[in-house]
C-alpha positions in Angstrom: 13.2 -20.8 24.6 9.6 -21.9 25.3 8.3 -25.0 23.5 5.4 -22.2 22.1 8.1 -19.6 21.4 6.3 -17.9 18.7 3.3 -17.6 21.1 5.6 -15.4 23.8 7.0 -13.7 21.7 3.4 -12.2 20.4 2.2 -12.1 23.6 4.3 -8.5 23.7 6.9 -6.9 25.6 4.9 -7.9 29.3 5.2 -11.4 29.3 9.2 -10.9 27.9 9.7 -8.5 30.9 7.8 -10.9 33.2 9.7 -13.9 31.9 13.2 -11.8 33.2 12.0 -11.1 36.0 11.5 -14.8 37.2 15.3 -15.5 35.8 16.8 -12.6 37.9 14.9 -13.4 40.9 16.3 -16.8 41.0 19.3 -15.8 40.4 19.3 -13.3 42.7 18.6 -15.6 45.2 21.8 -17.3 44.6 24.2 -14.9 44.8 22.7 -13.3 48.3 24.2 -16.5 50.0 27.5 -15.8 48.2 28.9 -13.4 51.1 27.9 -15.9 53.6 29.7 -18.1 51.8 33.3 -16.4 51.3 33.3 -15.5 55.1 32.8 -19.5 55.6 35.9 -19.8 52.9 38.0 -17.9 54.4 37.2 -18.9 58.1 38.1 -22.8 57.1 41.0 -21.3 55.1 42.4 -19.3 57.9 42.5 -22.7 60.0 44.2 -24.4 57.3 46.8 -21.6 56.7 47.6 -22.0 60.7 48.7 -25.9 59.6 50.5 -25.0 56.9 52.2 -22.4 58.4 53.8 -25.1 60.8 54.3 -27.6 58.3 56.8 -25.0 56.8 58.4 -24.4 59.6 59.9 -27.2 60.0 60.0 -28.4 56.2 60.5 -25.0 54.2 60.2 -27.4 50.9 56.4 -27.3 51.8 55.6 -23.5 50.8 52.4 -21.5 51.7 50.6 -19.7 48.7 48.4 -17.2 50.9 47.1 -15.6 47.6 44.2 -18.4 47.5 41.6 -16.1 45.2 41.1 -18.4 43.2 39.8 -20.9 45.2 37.9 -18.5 47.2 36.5 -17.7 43.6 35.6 -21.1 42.4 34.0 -21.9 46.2 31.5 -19.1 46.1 30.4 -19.9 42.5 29.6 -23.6 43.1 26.1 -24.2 44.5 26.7 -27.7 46.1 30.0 -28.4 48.8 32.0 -30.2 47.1 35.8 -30.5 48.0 38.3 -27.7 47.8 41.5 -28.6 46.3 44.4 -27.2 47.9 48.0 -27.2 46.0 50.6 -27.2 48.5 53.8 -25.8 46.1 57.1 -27.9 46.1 60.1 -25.0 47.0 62.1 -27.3 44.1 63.5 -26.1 40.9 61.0 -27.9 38.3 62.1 -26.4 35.5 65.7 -29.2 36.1 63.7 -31.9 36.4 62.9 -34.4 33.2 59.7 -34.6 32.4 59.5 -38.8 31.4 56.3 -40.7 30.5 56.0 -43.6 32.9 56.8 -47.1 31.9 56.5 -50.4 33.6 59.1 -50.8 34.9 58.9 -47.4 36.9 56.2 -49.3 39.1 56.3 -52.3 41.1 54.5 -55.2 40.4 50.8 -55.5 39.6 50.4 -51.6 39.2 49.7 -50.4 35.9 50.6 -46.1 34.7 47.6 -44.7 34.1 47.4 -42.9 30.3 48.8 -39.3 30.7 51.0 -40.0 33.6 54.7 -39.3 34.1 58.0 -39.6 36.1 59.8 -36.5 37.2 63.9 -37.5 37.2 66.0 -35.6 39.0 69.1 -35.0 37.3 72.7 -36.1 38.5 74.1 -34.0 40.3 71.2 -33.2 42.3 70.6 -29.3 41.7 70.9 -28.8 44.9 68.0 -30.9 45.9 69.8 -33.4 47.9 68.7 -32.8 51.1 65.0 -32.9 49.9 65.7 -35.8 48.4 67.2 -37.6 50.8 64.2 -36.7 53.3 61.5 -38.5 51.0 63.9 -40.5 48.6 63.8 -40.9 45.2 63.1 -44.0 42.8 66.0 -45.6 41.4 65.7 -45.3 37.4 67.8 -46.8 34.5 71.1 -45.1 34.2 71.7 -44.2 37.8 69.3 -41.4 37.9 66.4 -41.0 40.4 62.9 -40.1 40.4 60.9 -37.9 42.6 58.3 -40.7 43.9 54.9 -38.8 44.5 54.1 -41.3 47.5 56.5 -40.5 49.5 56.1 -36.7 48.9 52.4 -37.3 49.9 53.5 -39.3 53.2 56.0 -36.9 54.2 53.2 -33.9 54.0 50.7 -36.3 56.0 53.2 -37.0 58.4 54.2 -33.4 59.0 50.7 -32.3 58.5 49.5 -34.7 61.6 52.2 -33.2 63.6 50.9 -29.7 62.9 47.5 -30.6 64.1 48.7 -31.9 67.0 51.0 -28.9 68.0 48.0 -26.5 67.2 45.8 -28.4 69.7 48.2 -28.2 72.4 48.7 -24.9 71.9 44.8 -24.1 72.1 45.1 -22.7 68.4 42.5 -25.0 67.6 39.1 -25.6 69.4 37.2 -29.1 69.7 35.4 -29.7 66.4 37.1 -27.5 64.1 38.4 -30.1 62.1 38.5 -33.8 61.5 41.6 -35.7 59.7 39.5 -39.2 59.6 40.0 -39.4 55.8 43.9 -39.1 56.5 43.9 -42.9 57.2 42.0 -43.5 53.1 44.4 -44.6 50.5 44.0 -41.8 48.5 46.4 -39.3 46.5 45.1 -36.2 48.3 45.1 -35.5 52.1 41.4 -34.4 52.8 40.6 -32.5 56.2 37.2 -31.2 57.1 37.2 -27.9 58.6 34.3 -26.4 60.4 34.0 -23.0 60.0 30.6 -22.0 61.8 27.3 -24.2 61.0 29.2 -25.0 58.1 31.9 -27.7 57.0 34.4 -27.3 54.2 36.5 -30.0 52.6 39.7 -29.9 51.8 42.1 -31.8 49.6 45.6 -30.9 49.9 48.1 -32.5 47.2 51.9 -31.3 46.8 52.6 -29.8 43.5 55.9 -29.2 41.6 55.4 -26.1 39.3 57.7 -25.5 36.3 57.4 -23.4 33.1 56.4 -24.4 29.6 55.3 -23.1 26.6 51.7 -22.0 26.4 49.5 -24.5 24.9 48.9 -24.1 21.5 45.8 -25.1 21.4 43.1 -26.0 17.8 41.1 -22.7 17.1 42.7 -20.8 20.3 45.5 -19.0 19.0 43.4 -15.9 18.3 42.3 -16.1 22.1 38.7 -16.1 20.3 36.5 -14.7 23.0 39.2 -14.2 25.8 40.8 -11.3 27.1 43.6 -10.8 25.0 46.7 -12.7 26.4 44.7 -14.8 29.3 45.2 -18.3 27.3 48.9 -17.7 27.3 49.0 -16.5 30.5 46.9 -19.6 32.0 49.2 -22.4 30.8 52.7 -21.2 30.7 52.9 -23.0 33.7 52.6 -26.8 34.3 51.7 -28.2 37.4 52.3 -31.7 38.2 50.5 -33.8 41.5 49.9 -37.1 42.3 48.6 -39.6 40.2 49.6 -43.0 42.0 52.3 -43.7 44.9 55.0 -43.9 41.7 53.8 -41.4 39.1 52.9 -38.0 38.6 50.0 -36.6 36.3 49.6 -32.8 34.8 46.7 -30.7 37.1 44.6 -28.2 35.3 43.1 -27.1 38.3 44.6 -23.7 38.3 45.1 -23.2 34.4 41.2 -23.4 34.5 40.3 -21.1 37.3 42.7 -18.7 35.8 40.5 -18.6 33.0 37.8 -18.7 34.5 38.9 -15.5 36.2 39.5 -14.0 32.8 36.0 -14.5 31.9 34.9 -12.6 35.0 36.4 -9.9 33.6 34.3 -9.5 30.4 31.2 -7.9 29.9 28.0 -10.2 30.2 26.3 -12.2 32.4 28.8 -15.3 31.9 29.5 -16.2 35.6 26.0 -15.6 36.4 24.8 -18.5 33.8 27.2 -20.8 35.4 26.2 -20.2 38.9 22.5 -20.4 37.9 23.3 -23.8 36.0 24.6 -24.9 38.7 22.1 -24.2 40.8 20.1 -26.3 39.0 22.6 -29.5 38.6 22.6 -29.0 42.8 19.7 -29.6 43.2 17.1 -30.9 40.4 19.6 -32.6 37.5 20.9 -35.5 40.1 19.4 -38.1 41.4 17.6 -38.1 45.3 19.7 -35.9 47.3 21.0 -34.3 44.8 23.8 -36.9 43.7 24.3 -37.5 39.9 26.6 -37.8 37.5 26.9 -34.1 36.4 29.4 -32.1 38.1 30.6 -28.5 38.6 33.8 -29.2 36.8 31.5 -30.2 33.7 29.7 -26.9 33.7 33.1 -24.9 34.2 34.5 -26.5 30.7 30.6 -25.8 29.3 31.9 -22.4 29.9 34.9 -22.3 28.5 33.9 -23.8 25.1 30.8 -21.4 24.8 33.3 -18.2 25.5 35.4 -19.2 22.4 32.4 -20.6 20.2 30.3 -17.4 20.9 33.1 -14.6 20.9 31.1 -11.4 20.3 29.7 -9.3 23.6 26.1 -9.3 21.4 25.8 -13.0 22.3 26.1 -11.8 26.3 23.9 -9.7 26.5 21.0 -10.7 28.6 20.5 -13.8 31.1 18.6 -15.6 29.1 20.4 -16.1 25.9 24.0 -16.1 28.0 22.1 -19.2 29.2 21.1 -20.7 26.6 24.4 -20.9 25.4 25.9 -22.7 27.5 22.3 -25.3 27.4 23.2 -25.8 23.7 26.9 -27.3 24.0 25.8 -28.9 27.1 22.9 -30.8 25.5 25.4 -31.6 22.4 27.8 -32.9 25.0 25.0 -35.2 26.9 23.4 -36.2 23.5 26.9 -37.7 22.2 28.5 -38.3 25.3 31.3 -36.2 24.9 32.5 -33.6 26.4 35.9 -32.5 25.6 38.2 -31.0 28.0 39.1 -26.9 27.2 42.6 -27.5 27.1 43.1 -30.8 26.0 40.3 -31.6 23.7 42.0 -35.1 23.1 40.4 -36.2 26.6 36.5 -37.0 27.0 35.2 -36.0 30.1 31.9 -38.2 30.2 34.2 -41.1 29.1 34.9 -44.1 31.1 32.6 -42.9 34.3 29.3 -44.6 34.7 26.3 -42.2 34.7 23.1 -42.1 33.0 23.6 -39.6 30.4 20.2 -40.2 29.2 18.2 -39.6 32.3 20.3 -36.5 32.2 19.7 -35.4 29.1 16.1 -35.4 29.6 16.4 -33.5 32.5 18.2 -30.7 30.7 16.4 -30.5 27.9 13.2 -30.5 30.0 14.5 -27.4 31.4 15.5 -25.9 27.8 12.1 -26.5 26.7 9.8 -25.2 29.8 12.3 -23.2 32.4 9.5 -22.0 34.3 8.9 -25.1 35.7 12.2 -24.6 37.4 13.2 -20.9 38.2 11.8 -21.3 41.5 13.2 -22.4 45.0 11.3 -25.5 46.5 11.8 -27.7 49.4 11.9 -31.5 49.5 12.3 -34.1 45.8 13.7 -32.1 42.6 10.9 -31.4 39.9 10.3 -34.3 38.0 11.1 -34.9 34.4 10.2 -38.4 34.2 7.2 -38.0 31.6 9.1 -35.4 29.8 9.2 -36.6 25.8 12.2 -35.1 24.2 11.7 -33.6 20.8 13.5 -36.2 18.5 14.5 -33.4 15.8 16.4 -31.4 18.5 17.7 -35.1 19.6 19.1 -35.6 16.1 20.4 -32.4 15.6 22.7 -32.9 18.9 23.9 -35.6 17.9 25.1 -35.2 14.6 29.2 -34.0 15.6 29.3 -37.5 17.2 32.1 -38.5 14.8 32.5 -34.8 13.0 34.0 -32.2 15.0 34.1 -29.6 12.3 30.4 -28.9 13.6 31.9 -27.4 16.5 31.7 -24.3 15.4 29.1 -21.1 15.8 26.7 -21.6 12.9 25.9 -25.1 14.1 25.6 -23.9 17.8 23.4 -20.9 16.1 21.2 -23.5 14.8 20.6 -25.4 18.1 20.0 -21.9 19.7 17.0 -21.2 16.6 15.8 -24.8 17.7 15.1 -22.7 21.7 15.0 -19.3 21.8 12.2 -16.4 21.4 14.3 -14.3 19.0 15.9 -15.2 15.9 19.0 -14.4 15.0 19.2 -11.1 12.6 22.8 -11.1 11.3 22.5 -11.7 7.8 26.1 -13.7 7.5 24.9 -15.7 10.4 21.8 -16.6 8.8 23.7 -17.4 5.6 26.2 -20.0 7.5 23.2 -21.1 9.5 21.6 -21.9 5.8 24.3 -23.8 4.3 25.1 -25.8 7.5 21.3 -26.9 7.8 21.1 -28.1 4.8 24.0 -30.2 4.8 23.0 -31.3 8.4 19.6 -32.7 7.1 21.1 -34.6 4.1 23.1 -36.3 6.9 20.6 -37.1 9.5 19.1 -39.9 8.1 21.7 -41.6 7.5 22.9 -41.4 11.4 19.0 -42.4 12.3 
């Protein structure tokens, strides 16, 4: 993974045993703040339970899931402080309501549904949700049915939400500072509180969600649960979840179906987790821009994962930091070097598309690190490292980029190859090698043609 790999790797089993070294003592210094962190978590989340716990009481449509693990999870892995998202659950039964795609007439004029976006009609009778409905109305549809309008769901949770804060601080359950509700008054289709827990701050973004059952997805070059504990895919999406999308229409969340999964891959041998918090260690603070802002986030890395748990299935390729690393580097730099990332369940979407970023600048930075990580596997104060007179290696470059319009390159013997193009060892399975072979050359009969 050094740009003179042959040179480390005859420089003997020292400087391989040094090299480790520096990558576990980095890492190690990221997860020694990960107790701090939880005990943070669930100070904030205790605060927040207190709210919720009132907004039940007097609206038991408004339920409280205390079995928050999985945000807890998520929260210690990411290095930055980004926003926690909090799905209130909707005590409704989802599984009666139609699932509709939204039209124009569903929205008043000058709004426009966004792609992917949906109307959730209630039924006639109403399944016994008049009186829910009849707190926060419904949209009047073709037909005579109604809709369940996600803006009024949202208002009626502020409102009650505002009330609960209130009642705590008159009843000295909460203390000055704890928490601010100035982003309530923002047009937005999440409720966001900061809650101080300590010295530290934790955002939260609280949307209403109406659950109902589907079947699992079946998802292209899944089905197998390649690289998953057996059953975990199934598990993770045999429930739709459904929030906010605009004051008329609802959209599907993943939120949960990934961290499920993510979850799953905790569970398997390997230092998986470990690359992702290291990675995003690194996106924290040296692949954004001053002060750590850019364009690639922690929900980026998390689907990194995911795609480099089904493309590299075996336990062999997890068996050390380095080379877990690596492949999660590879699809990332294919990702940056077409800009397109696909989303793990719904490989239709693009995740770098229609966001404005600088996938260039970032791709240099990544691949800076892919070619000399020593320059970065240390903890420094003040600007990130600078990759600004880093030359990227254009036969790499062209490699990445060639499943910009093929996506049957998406597969392990491709990914292999880009890991050859890094890493100290080769790879010694003979099958490997021979897919490896064939792919190559059919990769280098095609690269001039895209160059």
């Amino acid at each position: 993974f050094y740009s003179c790999s042959e040179q480390a790797w005859d420089s003997g089993g020292a400087a391989m045993a040094a090299s480790a070294s520096q990558w576990h003592s980095y890492l190690g210094v990221i997860v020694s703040r990960e107790k701090q962190r939880l005990e943070h978590f669930q100070q904030a989340e205790n605060i927040l339970l207190t709210l919720l716990e009132g907004i039940h009481t007097r609206e038991p449509h408004f339920l409280i899931d205390y079995a928050r693990n999985l945000e807890a999870f998520e929260f210690t892995l990411c290095a930055s402080e980004d926003a926690v998202t909090m799905e209130v659950p909707l005590w409704i039964n989802g599984d009666a309501l139609q699932v509709l795609a939204c039209w124009p007439g569903d929205t008043p004029a000058g709004h426009r549904p966004e792609l992917g976006t949906c109307c959730l009609e209630v039924p006639s009778p109403g399944i016994d949700l008049e009186d829910w409905t009849s707190a926060v109305g419904v949209m009047e549809r073709g037909g005579g049915a109604g809709c369940l309008v996600p803006g009024k769901v949202l208002q009626h949770l502020k409102d009650l939400l505002v009330s609960a804060i209130v009642r705590c601080q008159r009843r000295f359950l909460l203390q000055p500072g704890d928490l601010s509700a100035e982003n309530l008054q923002e047009d937005a289709m999440e409720l966001s509180l900061l809650i101080c827990s300590g010295w530290k701050t934790v955002r939260f973004d609280i949307v209403p969600v109406v659950r109902r059952w589907q079947e699992p997805l079946w998802l292209k070059g899944q089905q197998n649960n390649r690289g998953f504990p057996e059953g975990s895919l199934r598990k993770a999406t045999e429930e739709a979840y459904f929030v906010p999308a605009s004051p008329h229409c609802w959209r599907s969340s993943t939120h949960l179906p990934i961290l499920k999964l993510l979850q799953a891959v905790d569970t398997l041998k390997g230092p998986r987790l470990d690359s992702l918090r290291l990675l995003d260690q690194l996106r924290s603070r040296d692949w954004g821009e001053e002060g750590g802002k850019g364009g690639l986030t922690f929900n980026h890395l998390k689907m990194v994962l995911l795609w480099s748990t089904e493309l590299f299935p075996s336990p062999e390729d997890w068996q050390d930091l380095e080379g877990s690393i690596y492949r999660l580097l590879v699809i990332l730099l294919c990702c940056l070097a077409t800009w397109h990332l696909p989303h793990f369940l719904h490989p239709e979407e693009n995740l770098f598309q229609g966001e404005p970023r600088d996938l260039a600048s970032l791709y240099c930075k990544v691949e800076s690190f892919a070619q000399d990580p020593r320059r970065f596997l240390h903890f420094h104060f003040g600007l990130p490292v600078r990759t600004d007179s880093w030359q990227a290696d254009p036969s790499t470059r062209a490699l990445l980029q060639v499943p910009a319009e093929d996506w049957s390159y998406w597969d392990t013997a491709y990914f292999d190859i880009l890991l050859s193009q890094f890493q100290v060892y080769r790879i010694q399975d003979g099958t490997c090698c021979s897919a490896m072979s064939q792919l190559l050359s059919k990769i280098w009969r095609e690269i001039p043609q895209q160059t």
